[in-house]
C-alpha positions as CSV (number, residue, x, y, z in Angstrom):
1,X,113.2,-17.6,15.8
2,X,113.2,-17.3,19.4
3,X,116.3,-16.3,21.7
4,X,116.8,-16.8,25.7
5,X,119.6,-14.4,26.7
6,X,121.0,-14.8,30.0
7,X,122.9,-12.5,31.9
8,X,125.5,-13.3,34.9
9,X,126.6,-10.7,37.3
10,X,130.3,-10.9,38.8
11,X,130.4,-13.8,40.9
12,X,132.0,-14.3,43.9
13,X,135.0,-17.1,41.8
14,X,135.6,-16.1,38.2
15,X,137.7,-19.1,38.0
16,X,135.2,-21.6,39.3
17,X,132.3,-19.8,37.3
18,X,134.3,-20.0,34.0
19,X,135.7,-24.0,34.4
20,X,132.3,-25.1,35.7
21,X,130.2,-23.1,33.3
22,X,132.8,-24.5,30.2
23,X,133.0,-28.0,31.6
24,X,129.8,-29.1,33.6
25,X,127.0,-26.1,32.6
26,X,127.4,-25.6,28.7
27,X,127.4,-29.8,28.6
28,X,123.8,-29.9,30.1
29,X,122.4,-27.0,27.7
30,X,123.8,-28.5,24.9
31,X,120.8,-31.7,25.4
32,X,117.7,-29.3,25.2
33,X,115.5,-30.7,22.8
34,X,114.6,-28.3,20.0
35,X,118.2,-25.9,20.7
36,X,118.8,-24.2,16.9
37,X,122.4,-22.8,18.5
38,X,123.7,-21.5,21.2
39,X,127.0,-19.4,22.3
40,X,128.4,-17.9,25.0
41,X,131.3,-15.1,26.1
42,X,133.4,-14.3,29.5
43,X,134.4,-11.0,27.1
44,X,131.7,-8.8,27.8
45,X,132.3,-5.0,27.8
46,X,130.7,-1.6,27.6
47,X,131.0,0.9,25.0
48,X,131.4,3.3,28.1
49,X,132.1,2.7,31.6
50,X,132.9,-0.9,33.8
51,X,130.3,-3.5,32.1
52,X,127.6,-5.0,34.3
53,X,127.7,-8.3,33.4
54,X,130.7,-11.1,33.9
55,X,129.1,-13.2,31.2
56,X,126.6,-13.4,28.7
57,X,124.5,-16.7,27.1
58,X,122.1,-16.5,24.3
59,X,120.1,-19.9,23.1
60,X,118.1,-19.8,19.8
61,X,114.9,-22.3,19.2
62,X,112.3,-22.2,16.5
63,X,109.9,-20.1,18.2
64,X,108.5,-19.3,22.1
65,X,106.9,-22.4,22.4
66,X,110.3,-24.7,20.9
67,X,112.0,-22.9,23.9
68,X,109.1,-23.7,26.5
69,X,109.0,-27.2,25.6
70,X,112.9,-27.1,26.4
71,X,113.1,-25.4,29.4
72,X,109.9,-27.5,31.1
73,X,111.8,-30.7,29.9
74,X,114.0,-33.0,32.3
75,X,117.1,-31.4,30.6
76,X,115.5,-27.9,30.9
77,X,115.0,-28.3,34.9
78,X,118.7,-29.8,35.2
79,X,120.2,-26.8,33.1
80,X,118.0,-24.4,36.0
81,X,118.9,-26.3,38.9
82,X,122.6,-26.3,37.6
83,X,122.6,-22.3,38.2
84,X,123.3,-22.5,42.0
85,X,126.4,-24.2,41.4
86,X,128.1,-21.3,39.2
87,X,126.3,-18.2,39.3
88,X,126.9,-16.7,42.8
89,X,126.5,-13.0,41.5
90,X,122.9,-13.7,40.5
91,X,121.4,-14.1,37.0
92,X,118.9,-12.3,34.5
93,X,117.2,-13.9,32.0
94,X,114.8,-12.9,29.6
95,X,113.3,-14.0,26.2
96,X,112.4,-12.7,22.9
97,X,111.6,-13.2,19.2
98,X,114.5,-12.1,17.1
99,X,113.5,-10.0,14.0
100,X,115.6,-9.8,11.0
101,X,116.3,-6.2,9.8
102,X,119.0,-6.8,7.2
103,X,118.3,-8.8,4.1
């Protein structure tokens, strides 16, 4: 499996990132072609300290090239472009194969 984790700094609206992100954003991930699962949280915290991150998004696919196929696609470059409209406090977002260690 493959993940896409994306990390949002504070923005400059909470409100308006979390009722565009829930309504409008989430809507346009959830037509990637190939997306396993996907899940999101407003909750995030630190085990010490003030966390530096408002928001977290993580996006599984079969594997690196399931997720490149999906991101290159027309839904792929509408979830991108859609960033602007929520994400004033920037964005990070990195990729990785998920190994299992349990089982």
């Amino acid at each position: 499996m493959h993940r896409l984790l994306v990390l949002y700094p504070e923005p400059a609206d909470p409100d308006h990132f979390r009722d565009y992100y829930v309504t409008k954003h989430i809507p346009l991930v959830m037509n990637w072609p190939g997306l396993l699962a996907c899940r999101y949280s407003f909750d995030v915290a630190a085990t010490k300290g003030e966390a530096p991150y408002f928001a977290v998004f993580e996006a599984d696919f079969a594997d690196a090239v399931a997720m490149a196929v999906a991101r290159s696609s027309p839904q792929g470059q509408r979830v991108s472009a859609d960033v602007v409209n929520y994400a004033t406090g920037g964005v990070v977002v990195i990729d990785y194969p998920v190994q299992d260690s349990i089982g």
